[in-house]
C-alpha positions as CSV (number, residue, x, y, z in Angstrom):
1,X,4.3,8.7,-51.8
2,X,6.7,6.1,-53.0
3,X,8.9,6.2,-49.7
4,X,5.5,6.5,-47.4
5,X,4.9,3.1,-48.7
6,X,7.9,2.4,-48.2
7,X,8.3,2.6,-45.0
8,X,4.4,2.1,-43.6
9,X,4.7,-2.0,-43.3
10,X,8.4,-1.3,-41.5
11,X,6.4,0.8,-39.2
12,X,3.3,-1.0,-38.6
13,X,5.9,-4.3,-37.9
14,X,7.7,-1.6,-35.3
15,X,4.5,-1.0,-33.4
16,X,3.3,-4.7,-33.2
17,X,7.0,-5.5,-32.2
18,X,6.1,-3.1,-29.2
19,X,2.4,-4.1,-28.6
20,X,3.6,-7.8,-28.1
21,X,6.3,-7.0,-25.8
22,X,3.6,-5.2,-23.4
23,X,1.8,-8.6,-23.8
24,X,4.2,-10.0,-21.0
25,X,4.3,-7.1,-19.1
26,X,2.7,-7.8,-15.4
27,X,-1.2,-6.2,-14.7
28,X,-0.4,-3.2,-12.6
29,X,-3.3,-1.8,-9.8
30,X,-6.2,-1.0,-9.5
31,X,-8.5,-1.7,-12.3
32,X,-6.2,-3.8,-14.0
33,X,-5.6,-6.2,-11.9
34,X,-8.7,-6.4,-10.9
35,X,-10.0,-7.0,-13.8
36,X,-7.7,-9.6,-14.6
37,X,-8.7,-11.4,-11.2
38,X,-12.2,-11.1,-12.2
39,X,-11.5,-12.8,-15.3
40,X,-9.5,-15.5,-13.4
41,X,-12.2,-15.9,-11.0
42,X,-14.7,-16.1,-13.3
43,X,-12.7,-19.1,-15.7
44,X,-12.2,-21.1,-12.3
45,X,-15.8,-20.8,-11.2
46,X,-17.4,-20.9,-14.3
47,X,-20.2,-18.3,-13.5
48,X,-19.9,-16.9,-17.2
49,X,-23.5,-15.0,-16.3
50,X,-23.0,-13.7,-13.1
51,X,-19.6,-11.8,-12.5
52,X,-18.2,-12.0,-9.1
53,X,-15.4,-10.2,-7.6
54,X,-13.9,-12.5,-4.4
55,X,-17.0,-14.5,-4.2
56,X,-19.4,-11.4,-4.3
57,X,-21.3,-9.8,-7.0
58,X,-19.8,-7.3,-9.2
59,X,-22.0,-4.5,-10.8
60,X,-19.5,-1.7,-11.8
61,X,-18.7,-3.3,-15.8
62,X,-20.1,-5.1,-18.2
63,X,-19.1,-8.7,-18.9
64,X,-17.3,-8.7,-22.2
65,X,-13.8,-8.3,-21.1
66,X,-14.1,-10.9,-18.4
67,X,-15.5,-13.1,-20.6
68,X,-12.6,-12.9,-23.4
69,X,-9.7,-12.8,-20.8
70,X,-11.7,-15.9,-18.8
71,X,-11.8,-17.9,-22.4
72,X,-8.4,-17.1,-22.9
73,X,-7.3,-18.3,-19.6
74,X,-9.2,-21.8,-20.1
75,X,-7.4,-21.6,-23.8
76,X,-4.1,-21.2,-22.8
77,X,-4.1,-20.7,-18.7
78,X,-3.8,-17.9,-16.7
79,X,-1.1,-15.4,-17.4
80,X,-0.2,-11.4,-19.0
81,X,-0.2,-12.9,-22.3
82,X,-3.8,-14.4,-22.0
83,X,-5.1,-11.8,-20.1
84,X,-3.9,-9.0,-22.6
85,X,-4.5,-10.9,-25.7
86,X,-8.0,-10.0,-26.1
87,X,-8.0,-6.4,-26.2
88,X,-4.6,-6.1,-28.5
89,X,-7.0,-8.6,-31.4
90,X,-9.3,-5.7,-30.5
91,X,-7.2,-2.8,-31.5
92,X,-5.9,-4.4,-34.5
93,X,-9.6,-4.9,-35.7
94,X,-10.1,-1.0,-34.6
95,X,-7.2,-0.3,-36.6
96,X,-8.2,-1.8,-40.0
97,X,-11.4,-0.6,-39.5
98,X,-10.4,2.8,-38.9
99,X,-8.3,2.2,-42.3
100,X,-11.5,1.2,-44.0
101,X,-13.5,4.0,-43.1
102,X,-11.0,6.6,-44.3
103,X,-10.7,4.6,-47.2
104,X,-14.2,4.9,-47.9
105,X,-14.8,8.4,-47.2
106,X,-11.4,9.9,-48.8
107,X,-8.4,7.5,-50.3
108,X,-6.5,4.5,-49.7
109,X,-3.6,7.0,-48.7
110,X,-6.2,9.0,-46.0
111,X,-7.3,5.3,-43.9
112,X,-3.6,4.2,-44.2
113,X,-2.5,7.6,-42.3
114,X,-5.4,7.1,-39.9
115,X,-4.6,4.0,-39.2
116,X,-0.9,4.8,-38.5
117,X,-1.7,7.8,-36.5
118,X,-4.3,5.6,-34.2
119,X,-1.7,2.6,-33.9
120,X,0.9,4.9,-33.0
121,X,-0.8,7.3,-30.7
122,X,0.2,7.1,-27.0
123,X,-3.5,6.3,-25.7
124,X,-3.5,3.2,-27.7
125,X,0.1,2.1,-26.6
126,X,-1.3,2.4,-22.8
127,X,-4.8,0.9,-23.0
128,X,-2.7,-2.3,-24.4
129,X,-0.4,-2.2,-21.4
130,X,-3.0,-0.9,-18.5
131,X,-5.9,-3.6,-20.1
132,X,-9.2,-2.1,-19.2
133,X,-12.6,-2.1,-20.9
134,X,-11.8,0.4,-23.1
135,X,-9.6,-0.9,-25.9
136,X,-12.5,-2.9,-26.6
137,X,-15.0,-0.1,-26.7
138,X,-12.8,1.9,-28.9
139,X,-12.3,-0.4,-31.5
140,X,-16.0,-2.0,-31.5
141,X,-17.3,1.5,-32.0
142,X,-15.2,2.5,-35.1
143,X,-16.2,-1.3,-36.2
144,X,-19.9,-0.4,-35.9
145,X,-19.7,2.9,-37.8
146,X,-17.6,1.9,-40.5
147,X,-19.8,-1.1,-41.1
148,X,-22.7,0.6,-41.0
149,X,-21.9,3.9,-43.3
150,X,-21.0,0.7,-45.7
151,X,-24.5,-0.4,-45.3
152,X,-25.8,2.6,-45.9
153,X,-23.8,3.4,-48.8
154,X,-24.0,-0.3,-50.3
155,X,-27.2,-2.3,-48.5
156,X,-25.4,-5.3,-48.4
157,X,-26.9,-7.8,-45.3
158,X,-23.3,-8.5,-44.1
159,X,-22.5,-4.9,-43.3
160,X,-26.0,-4.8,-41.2
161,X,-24.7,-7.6,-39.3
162,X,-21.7,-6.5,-38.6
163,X,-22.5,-3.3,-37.3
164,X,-24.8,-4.2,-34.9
165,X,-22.9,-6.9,-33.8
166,X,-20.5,-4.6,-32.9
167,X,-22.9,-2.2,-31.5
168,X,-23.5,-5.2,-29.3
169,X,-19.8,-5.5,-28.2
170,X,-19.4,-2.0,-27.8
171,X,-22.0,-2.0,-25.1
172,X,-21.2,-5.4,-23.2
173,X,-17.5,-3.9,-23.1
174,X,-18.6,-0.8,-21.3
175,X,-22.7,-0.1,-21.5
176,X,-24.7,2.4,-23.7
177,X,-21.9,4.4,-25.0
178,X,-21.4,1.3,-27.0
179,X,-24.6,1.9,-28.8
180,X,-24.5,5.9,-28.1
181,X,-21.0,6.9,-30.4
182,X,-22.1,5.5,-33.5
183,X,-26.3,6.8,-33.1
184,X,-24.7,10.3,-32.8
185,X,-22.4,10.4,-35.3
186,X,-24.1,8.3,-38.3
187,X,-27.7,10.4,-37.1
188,X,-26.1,13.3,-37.5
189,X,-24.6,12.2,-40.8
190,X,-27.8,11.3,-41.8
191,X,-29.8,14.7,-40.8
192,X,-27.0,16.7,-42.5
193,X,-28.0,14.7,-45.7
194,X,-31.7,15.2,-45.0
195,X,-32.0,11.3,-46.0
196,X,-35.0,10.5,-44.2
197,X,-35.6,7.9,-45.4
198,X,-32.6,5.9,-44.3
199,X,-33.4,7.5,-40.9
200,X,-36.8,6.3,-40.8
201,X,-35.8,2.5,-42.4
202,X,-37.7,-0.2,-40.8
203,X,-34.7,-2.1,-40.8
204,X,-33.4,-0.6,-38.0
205,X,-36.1,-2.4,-35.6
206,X,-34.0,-5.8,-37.1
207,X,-31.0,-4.1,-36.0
208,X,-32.0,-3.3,-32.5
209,X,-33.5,-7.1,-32.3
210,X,-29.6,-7.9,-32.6
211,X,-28.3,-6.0,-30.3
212,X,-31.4,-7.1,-28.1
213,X,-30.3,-11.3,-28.8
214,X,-26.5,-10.3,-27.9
215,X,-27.4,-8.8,-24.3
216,X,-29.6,-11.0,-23.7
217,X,-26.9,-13.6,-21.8
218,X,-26.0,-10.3,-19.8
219,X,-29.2,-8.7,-18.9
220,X,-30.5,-12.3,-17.5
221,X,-27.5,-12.6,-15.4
222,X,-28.1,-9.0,-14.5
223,X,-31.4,-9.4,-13.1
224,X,-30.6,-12.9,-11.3
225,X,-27.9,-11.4,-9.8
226,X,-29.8,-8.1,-8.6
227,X,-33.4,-8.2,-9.5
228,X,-34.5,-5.3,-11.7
229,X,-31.7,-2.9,-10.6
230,X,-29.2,-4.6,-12.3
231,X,-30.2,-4.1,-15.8
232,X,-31.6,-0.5,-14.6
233,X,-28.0,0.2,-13.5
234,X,-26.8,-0.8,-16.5
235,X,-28.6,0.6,-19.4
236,X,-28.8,4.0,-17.0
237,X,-27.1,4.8,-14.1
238,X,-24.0,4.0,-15.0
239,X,-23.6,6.0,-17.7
240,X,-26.4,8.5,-18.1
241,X,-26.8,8.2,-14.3
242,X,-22.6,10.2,-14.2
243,X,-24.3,13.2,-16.0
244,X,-27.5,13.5,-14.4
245,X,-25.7,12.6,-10.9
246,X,-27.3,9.7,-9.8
247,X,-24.1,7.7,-9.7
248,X,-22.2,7.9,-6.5
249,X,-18.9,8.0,-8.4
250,X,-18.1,11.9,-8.3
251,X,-14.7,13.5,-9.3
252,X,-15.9,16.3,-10.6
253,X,-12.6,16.6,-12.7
254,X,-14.2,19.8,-14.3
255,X,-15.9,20.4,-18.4
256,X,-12.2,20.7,-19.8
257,X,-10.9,17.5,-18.7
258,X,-10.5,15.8,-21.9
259,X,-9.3,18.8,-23.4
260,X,-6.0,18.4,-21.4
261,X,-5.8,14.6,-21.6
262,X,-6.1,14.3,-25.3
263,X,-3.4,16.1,-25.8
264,X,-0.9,13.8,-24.3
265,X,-3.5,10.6,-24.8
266,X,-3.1,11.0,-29.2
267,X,0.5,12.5,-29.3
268,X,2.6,13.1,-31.5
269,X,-1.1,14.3,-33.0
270,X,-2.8,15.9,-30.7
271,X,-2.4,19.2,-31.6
272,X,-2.6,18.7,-35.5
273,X,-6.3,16.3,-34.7
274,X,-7.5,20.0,-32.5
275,X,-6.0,22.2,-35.7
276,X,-8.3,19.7,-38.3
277,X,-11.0,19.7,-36.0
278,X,-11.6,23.8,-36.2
279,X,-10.5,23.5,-39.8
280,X,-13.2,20.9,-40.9
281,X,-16.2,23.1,-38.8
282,X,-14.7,26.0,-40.0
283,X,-15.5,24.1,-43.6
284,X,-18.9,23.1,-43.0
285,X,-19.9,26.4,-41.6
286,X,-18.1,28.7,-44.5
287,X,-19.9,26.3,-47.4
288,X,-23.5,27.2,-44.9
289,X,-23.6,23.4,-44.5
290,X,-22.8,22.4,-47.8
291,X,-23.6,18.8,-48.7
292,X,-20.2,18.0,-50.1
293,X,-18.9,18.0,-46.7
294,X,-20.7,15.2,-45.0
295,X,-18.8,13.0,-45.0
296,X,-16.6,15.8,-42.5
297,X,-19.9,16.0,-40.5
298,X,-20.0,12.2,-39.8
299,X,-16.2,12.3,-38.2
300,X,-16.9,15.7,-36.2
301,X,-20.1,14.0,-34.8
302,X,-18.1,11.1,-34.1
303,X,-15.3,12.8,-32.1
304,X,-17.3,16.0,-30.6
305,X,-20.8,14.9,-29.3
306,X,-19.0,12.2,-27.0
307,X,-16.2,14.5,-26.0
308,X,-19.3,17.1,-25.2
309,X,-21.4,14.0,-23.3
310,X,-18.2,12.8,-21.6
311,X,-17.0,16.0,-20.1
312,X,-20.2,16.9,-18.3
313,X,-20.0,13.3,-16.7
314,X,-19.1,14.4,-12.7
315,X,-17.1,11.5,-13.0
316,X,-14.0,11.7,-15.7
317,X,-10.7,9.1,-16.0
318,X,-8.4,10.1,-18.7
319,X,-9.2,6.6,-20.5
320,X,-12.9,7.5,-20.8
321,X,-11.4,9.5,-24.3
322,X,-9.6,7.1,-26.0
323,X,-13.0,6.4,-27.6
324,X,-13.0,9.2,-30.0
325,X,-9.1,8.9,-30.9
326,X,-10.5,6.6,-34.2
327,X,-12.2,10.0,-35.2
328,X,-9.4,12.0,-34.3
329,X,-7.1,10.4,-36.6
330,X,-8.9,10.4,-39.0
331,X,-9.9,13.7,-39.2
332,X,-6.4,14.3,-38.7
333,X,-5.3,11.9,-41.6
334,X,-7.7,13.8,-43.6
335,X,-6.4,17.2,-43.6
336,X,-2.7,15.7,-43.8
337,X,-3.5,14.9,-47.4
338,X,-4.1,18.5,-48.5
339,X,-1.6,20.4,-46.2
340,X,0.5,22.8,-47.4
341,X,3.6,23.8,-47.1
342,X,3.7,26.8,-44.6
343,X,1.5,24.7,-42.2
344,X,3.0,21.7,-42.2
345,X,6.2,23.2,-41.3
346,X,4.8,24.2,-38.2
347,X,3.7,20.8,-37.1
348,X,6.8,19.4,-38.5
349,X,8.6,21.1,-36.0
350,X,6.1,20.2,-33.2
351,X,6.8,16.8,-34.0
352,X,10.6,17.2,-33.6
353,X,10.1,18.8,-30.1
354,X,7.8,15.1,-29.7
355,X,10.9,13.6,-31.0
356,X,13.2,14.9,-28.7
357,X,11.4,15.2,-25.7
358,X,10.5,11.2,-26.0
359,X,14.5,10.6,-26.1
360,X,15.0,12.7,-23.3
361,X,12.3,10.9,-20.9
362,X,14.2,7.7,-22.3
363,X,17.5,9.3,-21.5
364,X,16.1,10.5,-17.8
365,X,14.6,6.9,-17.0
366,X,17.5,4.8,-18.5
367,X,20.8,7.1,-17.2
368,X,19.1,8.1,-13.6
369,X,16.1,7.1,-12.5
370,X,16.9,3.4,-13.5
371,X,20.3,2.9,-15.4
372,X,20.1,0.7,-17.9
373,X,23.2,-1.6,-18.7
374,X,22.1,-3.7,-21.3
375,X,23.7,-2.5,-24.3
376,X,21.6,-4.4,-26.7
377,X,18.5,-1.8,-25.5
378,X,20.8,1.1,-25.8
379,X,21.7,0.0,-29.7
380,X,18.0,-0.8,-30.4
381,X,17.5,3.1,-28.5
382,X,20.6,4.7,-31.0
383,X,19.0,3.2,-34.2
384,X,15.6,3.8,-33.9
385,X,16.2,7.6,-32.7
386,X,19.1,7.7,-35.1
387,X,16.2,6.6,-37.9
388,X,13.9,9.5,-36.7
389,X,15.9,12.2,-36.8
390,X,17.3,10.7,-40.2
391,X,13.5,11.2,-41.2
392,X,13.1,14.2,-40.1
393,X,16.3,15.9,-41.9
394,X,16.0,13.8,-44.6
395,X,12.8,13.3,-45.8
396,X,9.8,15.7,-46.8
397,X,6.1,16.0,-47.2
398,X,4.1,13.6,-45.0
399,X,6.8,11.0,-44.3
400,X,9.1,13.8,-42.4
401,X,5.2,15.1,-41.2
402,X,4.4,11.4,-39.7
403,X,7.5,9.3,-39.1
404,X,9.6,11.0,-37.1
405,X,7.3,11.5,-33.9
406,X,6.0,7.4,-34.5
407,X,9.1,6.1,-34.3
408,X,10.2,7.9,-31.5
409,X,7.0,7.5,-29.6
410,X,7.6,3.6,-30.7
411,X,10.8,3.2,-29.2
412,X,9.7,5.3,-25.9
413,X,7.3,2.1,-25.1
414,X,9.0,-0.3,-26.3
415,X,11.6,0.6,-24.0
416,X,9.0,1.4,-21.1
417,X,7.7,-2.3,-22.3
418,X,11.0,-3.4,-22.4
419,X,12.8,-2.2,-19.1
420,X,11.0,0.7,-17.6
421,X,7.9,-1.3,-16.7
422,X,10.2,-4.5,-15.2
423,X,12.2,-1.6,-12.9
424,X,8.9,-0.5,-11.8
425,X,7.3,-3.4,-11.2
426,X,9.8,-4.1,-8.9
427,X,7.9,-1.8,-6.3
428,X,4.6,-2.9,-7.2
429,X,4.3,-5.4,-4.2
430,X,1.2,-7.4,-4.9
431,X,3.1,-9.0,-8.2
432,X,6.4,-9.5,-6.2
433,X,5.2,-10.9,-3.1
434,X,2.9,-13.4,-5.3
435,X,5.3,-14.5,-7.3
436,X,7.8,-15.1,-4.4
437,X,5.0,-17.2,-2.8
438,X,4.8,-19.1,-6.2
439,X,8.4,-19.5,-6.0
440,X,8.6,-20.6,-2.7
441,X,6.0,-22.7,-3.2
442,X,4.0,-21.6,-0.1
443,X,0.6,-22.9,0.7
444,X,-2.1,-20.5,-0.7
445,X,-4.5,-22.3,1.7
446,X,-1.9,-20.7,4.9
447,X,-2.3,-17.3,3.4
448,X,-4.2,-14.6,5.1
449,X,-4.5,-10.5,5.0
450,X,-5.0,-7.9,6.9
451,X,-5.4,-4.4,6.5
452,X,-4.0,-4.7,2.9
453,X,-4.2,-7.1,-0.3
454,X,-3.9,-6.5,-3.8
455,X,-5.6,-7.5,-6.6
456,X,-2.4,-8.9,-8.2
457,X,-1.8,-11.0,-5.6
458,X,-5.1,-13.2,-6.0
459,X,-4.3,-13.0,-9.5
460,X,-0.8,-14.1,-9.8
461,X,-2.0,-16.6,-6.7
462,X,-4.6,-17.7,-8.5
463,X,-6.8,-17.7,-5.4
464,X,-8.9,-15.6,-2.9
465,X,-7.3,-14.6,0.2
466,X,-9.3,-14.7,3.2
467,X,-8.6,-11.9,5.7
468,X,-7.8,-12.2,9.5
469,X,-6.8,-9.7,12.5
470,X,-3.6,-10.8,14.8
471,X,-6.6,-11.6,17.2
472,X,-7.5,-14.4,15.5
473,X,-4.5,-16.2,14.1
474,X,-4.8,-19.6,14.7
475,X,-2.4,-22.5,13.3
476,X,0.5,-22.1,10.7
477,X,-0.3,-18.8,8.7
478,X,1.2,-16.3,6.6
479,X,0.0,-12.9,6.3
480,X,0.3,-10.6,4.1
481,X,-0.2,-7.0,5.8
482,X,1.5,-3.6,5.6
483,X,3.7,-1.6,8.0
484,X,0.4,-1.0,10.5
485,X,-0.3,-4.8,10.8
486,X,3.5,-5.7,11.1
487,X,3.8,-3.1,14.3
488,X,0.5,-4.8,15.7
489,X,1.9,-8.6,15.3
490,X,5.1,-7.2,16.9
491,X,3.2,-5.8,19.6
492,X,1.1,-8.6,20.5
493,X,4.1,-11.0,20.8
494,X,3.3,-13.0,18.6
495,X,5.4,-16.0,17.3
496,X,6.6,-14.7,13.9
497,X,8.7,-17.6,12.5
498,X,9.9,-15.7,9.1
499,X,9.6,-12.2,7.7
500,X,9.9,-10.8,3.8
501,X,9.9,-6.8,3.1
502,X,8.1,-5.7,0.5
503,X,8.7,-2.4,-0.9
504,X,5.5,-1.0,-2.4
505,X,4.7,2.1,-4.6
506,X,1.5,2.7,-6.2
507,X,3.4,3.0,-9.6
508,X,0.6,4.1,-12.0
509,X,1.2,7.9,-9.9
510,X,4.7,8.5,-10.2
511,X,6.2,11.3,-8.3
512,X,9.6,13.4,-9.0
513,X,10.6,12.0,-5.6
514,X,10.0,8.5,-6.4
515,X,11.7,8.6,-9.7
516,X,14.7,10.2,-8.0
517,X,17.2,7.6,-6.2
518,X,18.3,9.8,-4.0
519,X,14.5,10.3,-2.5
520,X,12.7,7.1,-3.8
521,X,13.4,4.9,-0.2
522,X,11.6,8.7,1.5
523,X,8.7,7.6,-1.1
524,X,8.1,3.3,-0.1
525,X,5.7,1.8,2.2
526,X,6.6,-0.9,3.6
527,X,4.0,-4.4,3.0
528,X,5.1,-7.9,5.0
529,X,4.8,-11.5,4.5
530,X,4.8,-12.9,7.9
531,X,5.1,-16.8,8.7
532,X,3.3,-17.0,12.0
533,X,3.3,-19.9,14.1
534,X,0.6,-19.6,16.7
C-alpha cells in the first residue's frame, strides 16, 4: 500500500502530461471535425438555439458539445486546444467522481484504483484525442449516479441538484441515454433493496422539473427549427428509434459488437473488468440475492443493462461503449482489493503481454512505419518502458497488478500524441491544405470545391466553402477538388495558374499497406488546390 501511494500522484501527473499533449493535436475526420466546425460555426453566427451545419440545420446531436467548444472559441478563439478543452474538464470530473463512488460503496483504496484504471484505459485516451459527444456523456452519467446514491444514502439538497443536473448534461450531450444509465442502474439498486419507498419519493417529480428547465433552451430551438419532429426525434428516434428501427442509420454491426470493442476500448483491463463481472453475478446469484451485495447490483446494472440496450441498436460505433467503462472499473477496482494470489498472477502476466505488445506497436511506428529521430522521444520511450518493466519485476501485489500495463499504455499515446498523430496528419489533407492556405494567406472568399471538402478545412479556414463545377468558374478562384475534378479542369482547358498536391488518407482506418513505406504512395489519393484564372 505504502508504494501504491506512492507512486498513484506520479501516475495520475503521467496521464494528464499525455491528455494535454492530445490537446494540440489537430481534429481528424469525420465526426470530429465536424463537430468542431459546428462549434465554430455556431460561435461566429451566434445561433446558440438552433445548430447549423454550413448554413443548414443540423438534427443528428444534441447541443451540449457545440455549445462548450463554441464558448471556448469566443473565450480563447478558435483552435485544438479550445475545441478539446471541454471534454478533457469533462473526464477529469468523470474521473473523481468515479473515485467518489467507489469510495462510497467500498474504500478510499477501491475509487482510487477505479479511477486509475478509467484514466488510464485506452477508450478514455481516444475519446480525448477523437473529441465527440461521448466523453461528455460518460462522465455526466457516473456524475449523476454517484450524486444521486449520495442522496439517497445522505438526503442532502445539494446531491439532488447535482444529479439531476447532470442527468441534464448527460442527455443534451447525446439524448436519453443521458437520463437512461443512471434510471437503470440506481432502479435496479433500488428494487434489489425492496426500498419502495425511495422508489416511490415525490421528490423525484422535483427532479424531473430540473431536467425539464435544463432542456428547455434545447427543445425550443428543437421545435423552431423543425416543428414537432425535432423534439420527437430527439427524445425517440434517435435513440430508441436505433433499436426499434425507425432510424435510417443501420449497420447492423451484430449483438456482440461491444463485446469485441471493450476489450481493446478498457485495456490493460479488459479482460480482468469481464473476469469481475461473472465473479460479482456469480456473488449475487450464489448468496440467492443477498442484500449485502447491493451495492454489486448497482455497478452490474450500471455496466450490463446499457451494454444489453446498446448492442441490439442496428446501428453500433465502437465509442457508443465507453459509457459503461466508469462501471467497469470499478467493478474491476473492486475485485482487485480482494484478489488472491493464484489469480492475480494470471492477469499479472496478461498485463506484461499489454506491456510488451504497447512497446512493440511503439517500436513498429517509430523504427518503420515513421522513424523517429528525435532522441529526446526515444529517452522519454527507454525510461518510461524501462519503469514498467522495473514494476513488473520488482514490485508485487496491486502495484505490479496495475502499473506496469498504465504506464506503458501512457507512454504508447503520449507518443501517438506526441509524434505518431503529427506523421499522420501529414496525410490527412483537409488540415494540410487549410493551413497552407492560412499560410499563404489566400483569400477564403476565392475558394471554392468540388466533388470533395472536408470538414477540417472550414474549420481550420474558419469559413464555409461554397461549391462550384469547372462549368461555372468565373473570375480568380481556387478550388479545392480531388484527382476526378483535377482530370476534368485539365480537360476543359482551363487556365490553371498554380497547382498544390495533396496527399490524402482517411487516417482514422489504417491499413498494413498504408502503414508500410514501401506500399503507402499504392494507398494516397490525390486532392488539389488549383488557382484558376478564368
Amino acid at each position: 500500500m505504502n508504494k501504491f501511494s506512492k507512486i498513484l500522484p506520479w501516475a495520475f501527473i503521467a496521464f494528464t502530461i499525455v491528455y494535454i499533449v492530445g490537446l494540440f493535436v489537430d481534429v481528424m475526420e469525420v465526426d470530429a471535425a465536424q463537430y468542431a466546425n459546428i462549434s465554430r460555426e455556431m460561435a461566429d453566427e451566434g445561433s446558440w438555439l438552433q445548430v447549423m451545419h454550413r448554413h443548414q440545420n443540423y438534427l443528428d446531436k444534441p447541443p451540449l458539445l457545440f455549445w462548450c467548444s463554441a464558448l471556448m472559441f469566443k473565450l480563447f478563439g478558435v483552435s485544438n486546444f479550445a475545441y478539446k478543452l471541454p471534454s478533457f474538464l469533462f473526464t477529469l470530473m468523470g474521473v473523481y467522481t468515479t473515485y467518489a463512488l467507489g469510495k462510497k460503496l467500498y474504500t478510499k483504496q477501491t475509487g482510487q484504483i477505479a479511477a486509475l484504471m478509467l484514466y488510464g484505459c485506452q477508450a478514455w485516451y481516444s475519446f480525448n484525442n477523437d473529441v465527440r459527444t461521448d466523453t461528455m456523456l460518460a462522465a455526466s452519467v457516473i456524475t449523476a449516479v454517484w450524486a444521486l446514491f449520495e442522496y439517497i444514502d445522505t438526503k442532502k439538497p445539494f446531491h439532488f441538484i447535482i444529479g439531476f443536473l447532470f442527468v441534464a448534461l448527460g442527455m443534451l450531450a447525446k439524448g436519453p441515454l443521458g437520463i437512461m444509465v443512471p434510471v437503470l442502474a440506481l432502479g435496479t439498486y433500488l428494487l434489489y433493496k425492496r426500498d419502495y419507498k425511495t422508489i416511490f419519493n415525490p421528490r423525484w417529480l422535483i427532479g424531473l422539473g430540473i431536467i425539464g428547465i435544463l432542456l428547455a433552451p434545447m427543445v425550443y430551438g428543437l421545435y423552431k427549427q423543425y416543428g414537432a419532429d425535432g423534439p420527437l426525434f430527439f427524445f425517440w428516434t434517435q435513440s430508441f428509434g436505433r433499436i426499434t428501427g425507425e432510424n435510417v442509420w443501420k449497420n447492423d454491426a451484430g449483438y456482440f459488437f461491444f463485446v469485441h470493442t471493450f476489450l481493446w476500448a478498457f485495456l490493460p483491463f479488459s479482460l480482468l473488468a469481464y473476469w469481475a463481472w461473472a465473479n460479482n453475478v456469480w456473488l449475487v446469484l450464489k448468496s440467492k440475492f443477498a442484500q449485502r451485495y447491493a451495492r454489486q447490483v448497482l455497478l452490474l446494472a450500471g455496466f450490463t443493462l446499457p451494454f444489453i440496450a446498446l448492442s441490439m441498436s442496428h446501428y453500433k460505433l465502437p465509442h457508443y461503449i465507453f459509457v459503461v467503462a466508469p462501471f467497469g472499473a470499478l467493478l474491476a477496482a473492486s475485485y482487485v482489493t480482494g484478489l488472491d494470489i493464484s489469480t492475480e498472477r494470471i492477469f499479472r502476466y496478461l498485463h506484461l503481454f499489454v506491456v510488451v505488445l504497447a512497446l512493440v506497436v511503439i517500436g513498429l511506428f517509430c523504427i518503420w512505419f515513421f522513424p523517429m529521430q528525435n532522441i529526446v522521444l526515444w529517452a522519454i520511450i527507454a525510461a518510461v518502458a524501462g519503469f514498467a518493466l522495473w514494476l513488473f519485476f520488482k514490485t508485487n501485489g496491486i502495484v505490479r497488478l496495475l502499473f506496469p500495463g498504465l504506464f506503458a499504455l501512457a507512454i504508447f499515446n503520449g507518443i501517438m500524441n506526441s509524434y505518431i498523430y503529427p506523421q499522420l496528419l501529414q496525410y490527412h489533407s483537409s488540415s494540410v491544405m487549410a493551413h497552407y492556405v492560412v499560410e499563404k494567406k489566400i483569400s477564403v472568399n476565392n475558394i471554392r470545391y468540388y466533388h470533395t471538402l472536408g470538414h477540417a478545412f472550414e474549420f481550420y479556414t474558419r469559413t464555409i466553402i461554397a461549391e462550384t463545377t469547372p462549368d461555372t468558374l468565373t473570375g480568380d478562384v481556387w478550388l479545392v477538388t480531388d484527382e476526378a475534378g483535377y482530370n476534368e479542369v485539365k480537360a476543359k482547358g482551363l487556365n490553371v495558374a498554380e497547382e498544390k498536391l495533396f496527399n490524402h488518407y482517411h487516417i482514422v482506418m489504417l491499413s498494413a499497406r498504408f502503414l508500410n513505406p514501401a506500399t503507402r504512395n499504392q494507398t494516397l489519393e490525390k486532392h488539389y488546390l488549383l488557382h484558376i484564372i478564368k
